[in-house]
C-alpha positions, 0 to 999 in steps of 0.5 A: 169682026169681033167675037164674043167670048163667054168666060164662063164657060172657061171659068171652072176649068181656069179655078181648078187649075189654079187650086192646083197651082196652089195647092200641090206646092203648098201642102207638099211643101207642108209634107201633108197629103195634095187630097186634103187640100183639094178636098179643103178648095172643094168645101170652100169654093162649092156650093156649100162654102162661098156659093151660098154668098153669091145672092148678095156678093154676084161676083163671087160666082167668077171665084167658085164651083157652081157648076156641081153636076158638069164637075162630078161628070168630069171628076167621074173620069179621075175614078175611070183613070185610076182604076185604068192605071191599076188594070195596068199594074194587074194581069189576069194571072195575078188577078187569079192569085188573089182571087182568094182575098178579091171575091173572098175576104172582099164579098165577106167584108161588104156583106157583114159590114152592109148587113150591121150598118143596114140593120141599124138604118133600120131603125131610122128610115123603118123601110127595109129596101131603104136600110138595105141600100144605105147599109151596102153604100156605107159599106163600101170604102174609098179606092180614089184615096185609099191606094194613092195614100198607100202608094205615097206611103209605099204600101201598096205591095205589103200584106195590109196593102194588097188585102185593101186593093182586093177588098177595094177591087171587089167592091169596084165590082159590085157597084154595077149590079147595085146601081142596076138594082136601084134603077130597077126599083125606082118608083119614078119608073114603070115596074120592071118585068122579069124579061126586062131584068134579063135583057139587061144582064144579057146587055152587060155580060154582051159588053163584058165579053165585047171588051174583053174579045175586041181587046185581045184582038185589036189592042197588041195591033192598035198599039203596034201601028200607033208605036211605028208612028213614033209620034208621042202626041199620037201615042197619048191620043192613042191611050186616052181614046181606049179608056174612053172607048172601054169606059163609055161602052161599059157605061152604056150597058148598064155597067160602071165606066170604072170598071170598063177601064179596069178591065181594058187595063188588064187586057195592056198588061199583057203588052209590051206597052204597059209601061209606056201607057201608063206613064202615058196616063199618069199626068191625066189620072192625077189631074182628073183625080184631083177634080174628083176629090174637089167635087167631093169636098164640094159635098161637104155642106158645113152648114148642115154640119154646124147645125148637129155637129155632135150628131153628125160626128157621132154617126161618123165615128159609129160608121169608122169604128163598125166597118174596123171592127168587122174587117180587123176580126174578118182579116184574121181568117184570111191569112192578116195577122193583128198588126196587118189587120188593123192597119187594114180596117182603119183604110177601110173603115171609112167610107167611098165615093161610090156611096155618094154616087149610090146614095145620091141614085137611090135618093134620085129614085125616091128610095131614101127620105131626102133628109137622111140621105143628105146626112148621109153624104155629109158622113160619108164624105166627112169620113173621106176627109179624115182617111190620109189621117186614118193612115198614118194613125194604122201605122202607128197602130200596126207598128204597136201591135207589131212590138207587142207581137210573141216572137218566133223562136228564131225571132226571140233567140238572144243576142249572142255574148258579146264578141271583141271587133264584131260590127252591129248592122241597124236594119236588115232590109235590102241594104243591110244584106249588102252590108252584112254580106260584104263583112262576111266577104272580108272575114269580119264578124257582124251581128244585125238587129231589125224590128221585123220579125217576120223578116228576123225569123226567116234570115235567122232560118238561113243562117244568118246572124241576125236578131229581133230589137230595137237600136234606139233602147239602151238596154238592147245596145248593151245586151248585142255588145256595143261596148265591145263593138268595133262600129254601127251601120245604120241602115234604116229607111226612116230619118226619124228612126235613124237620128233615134238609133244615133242619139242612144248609141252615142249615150253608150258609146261616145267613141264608136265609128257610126256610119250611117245611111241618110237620105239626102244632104240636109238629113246627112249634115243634121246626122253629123250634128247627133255624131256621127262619124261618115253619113252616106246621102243616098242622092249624092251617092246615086250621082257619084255612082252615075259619073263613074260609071258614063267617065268609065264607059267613055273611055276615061282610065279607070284609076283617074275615075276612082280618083276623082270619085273619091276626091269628090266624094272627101269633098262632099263629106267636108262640106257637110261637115262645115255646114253642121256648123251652119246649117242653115246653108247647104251648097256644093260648089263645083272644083276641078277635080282629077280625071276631069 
């Protein structure tokens, strides 16, 4: 008896994951952000890319999305997952502490940002209920690529990082009670009553305190029985059947799904289960996530564009720069300074994913003309596209600010004259400390320069002999002593800058001891290219670390261990040597190595 398979219904579930195959390898290997890609697939395999094709090439359909609604309803869930995963990183006591900026500088922003946007839809659509939408969905800003990009780029706890999650969380928030107002308006449905209004906010506040209530009660003993089970295949089931259940209970009351989940989240912070839930999640939040950015790519109508090109982008970029402009001058109020501001204002400028869902609902509704709402689209999504380069164009941007900024007394206080045998220290963050504090151990003097400010000022309060500037000008090396010095220790985070702090002091001084931290094999045989005399790979040093520390507790002496650390150690410092000479090839062989 044979069956008969329908391929098509496995058709976009097989393409996407075969656009992600492609994708995650290809642009990592680039060093260029997996969203520009999936968002590129989304553009070329929709609809509007080679769908239009599909009338005169029928084979085609097998190598595209034509599915838009079935794969918006499943990239909804990528949205539901992050906002789940973020509740995790939450608690209801930090949600306290940054109510300031959440309901606060958050409301703020979308009020005046919707309010200059609407006033100049007005002028296009002449219907106040119209602009009024369009200008609360331009407005709102993309959470699904804003904190993904400042995760990769490790920014989500900076000051720029946690004024854009508050801002993002609050319009998360509001998406509910806008898209309840539009189905309220509606002009395809029957006119509602005051009663009618009620009932649904009694129906959405009942859900609220549903999640919440059940939540404290049940999750901590669900999670508890689930665990005892020692079944991880249980334990995932276990997870996923919560933010379904949370989200889908949101959703029915009239609220967003997103925020079901974000709520569920907080509610496991409090657990002793929130790190193994969200690594748990992880994997799904960034599958679901890359369907979502496909099926925003797949709005992304090129035809429509090529047809007013000029306009389109002009509306892009008139949107970018209203929403900076309000957010950077609405930041300083709320504790941003101008570096942190800007950087703020450019992740946000753009727009969101939930102004496609709104505007898409209030054209639905017959609130917003089909023409301008489409245009829409196209610049909202556009200016999606263009945030992972917004970003590093803010880091640009608040770095700039952030030289150009008036200095503290303490920051600005002068390096001290110069000091025979002193050790200069190139960065004063979290390793730097260690270094700066094992010289002072040993009774050898040190002076340490950083280009942080805020971080100069508050070392300088405590003692420290530590001083604003930058190692990679010529002028400051001399004015901290460097003819004088007795060695650099560079212990700067960003390979760029460490190579740029080399090349000038090695100007200065051709004879100076440089040791300098790296960041892995390749960076440290490129850095005894510039010169330097020891290059310390963080990966390599992490393992060698590892082994003495398993050699130790397994009972192997302690003397043959430090041995074999150092002799190891020498080993990989000649190689990388050697392979200056070739750099084109890195490798480690294994030696029998004493203590082994």
């Amino acid at each position: 008896m044979s069956t008969t398979i329908d391929l098509h219904a496995y058709q976009e579930p097989i393409l996407f994951l075969a656009t992600a195959g492609v994708v995650v390898p290809v642009f990592h290997r680039l060093k260029i952000s997996p969203v520009l890609g999936f968002l590129a697939a989304g553009a070329l395999l929709g609809p509007y890319g080679l769908g239009r094709l599909i009338p005169d090439l029928p084979w085609i359909d097998w190598v595209t999305f034509s599915n838009a609604e079935g794969t918006s309803r499943i990239a909804e869930f990528g949205v539901v997952f992050l906002l789940f995963t973020i509740g995790i990183e939450l608690s209801w006591q930090r949600l306290r502490v940054l109510r300031r900026q959440v309901f606060g500088f958050g409301s703020l922003q979308v009020a005046l940002c919707a309010l200059a946007l609407g006033l100049f839809a007005y002028k296009v659509v002449d219907s106040l209920a119209a602009s009024a939408l369009i200008g609360i969905a331009l407005a709102l800003s993309s959470t699904a690529i804003v904190l993904p990009v400042l995760a990769e780029q490790k920014r989500l706890n900076s000051a720029a990082g946690r004024a854009s999650f508050s801002a993002l969380l609050f319009q998360d928030l509001a998406v509910a009670p806008i898209l309840f107002t539009i189905a309220a308006l509606d002009t395809h449905q029957p006119e509602i009553t005051m009663t009618s209004f009620a009932t649904a906010l009694v129906q959405a506040a009942l859900a609220l305190a549903i999640i919440v209530g059940l939540g404290r009660l049940v999750l901590r003993p669900f999670f508890q029985l689930v665990s005892a089970t020692k079944s991880p295949e249980l334990f995932m089931a276990a997870c996923l059947l919560v933010v379904f259940v949370t989200s889908l209970v949101a959703a029915v009351s009239g609220l967003s799904m997103a925020l079901g989940a974000f709520i569920a989240g907080i509610l496991l912070s409090e657990t002793e289960y929130r790190r193994a839930i969200d690594t748990t999640i992880q994997p799904f939040k960034g599958l679901l996530l890359g369907v979502f950015f496909v099926s925003v790519g797949m709005n992304l109508d090129l035809i429509r564009f090529l047809a007013a090109p000029i306009t389109i982008l002009a509306v892009a970029t008139f949107l970018v720069a209203t929403k900076s402009v309000i957010i950077f001058w609405l930041g300083r109020p709320f504790g941003l300074n101008a570096p942190e501001a800007a950087e703020t204002s450019l992740l946000l400028g753009p727009g969101g994913e939930f102004a496609l869902v709104i505007l898409g609902a209030a054209m639905a509704a017959g609130l917003i003309p089909m023409e301008v709402g489409h245009n829409l689209l196209l610049v909202t999504t556009l200016t999606m596209v263009a945030i992972p380069f917004l970003a590093r164009l803010a880091r640009r941007v608040s770095r700039g600010l952030e030289r150009k900024r008036p200095l503290s007394p303490e920051a600005a206080e002068p390096p001290p004259p110069e000091e025979a045998g002193r050790v200069i220290v190139a960065g004063y963050g979290r390793v730097g400390r260690l270094v700066g504090d094992m010289l002072q151990r040993h009774g050898v003097p040190y002076l340490a320069i950083d280009m942080d400010p805020a971080r100069v000022a508050e070392e300088r309060k405590a003692g420290k002999p530590v001083y604003f500037g930058d190692g990679a000008h010529s002028g400051f090396l001399r004015a901290c002593g460097i003819e004088q010095a007795r060695a650099l220790v560079i212990t700067l985070d960003t390979p760029s800058a460490i190579e740029a702090v080399v090349t000038a002091v090695r100007q200065e001084r051709p004879d100076i001891t440089i040791v300098s931290r790296a960041r892995d094999a390749k960076h440290a045989t490129r850095l005894y290219g510039l010169g330097v005399d020891d290059a310390v790979p963080e990966t390599i040093e992490a393992s060698l670390q590892l082994s003495e520390a398993v050699l130790s507790d397994i009972g192997v002496p302690m003397g043959l261990v430090i041995a074999s650390i150092h002799e190891r150690r020498d080993e990989f410092r000649a190689i990388l040597k050697q392979n200056n000479r070739k750099p084109e090839r890195i490798e480690f062989r294994a030696r029998r190595t004493v203590g082994k």
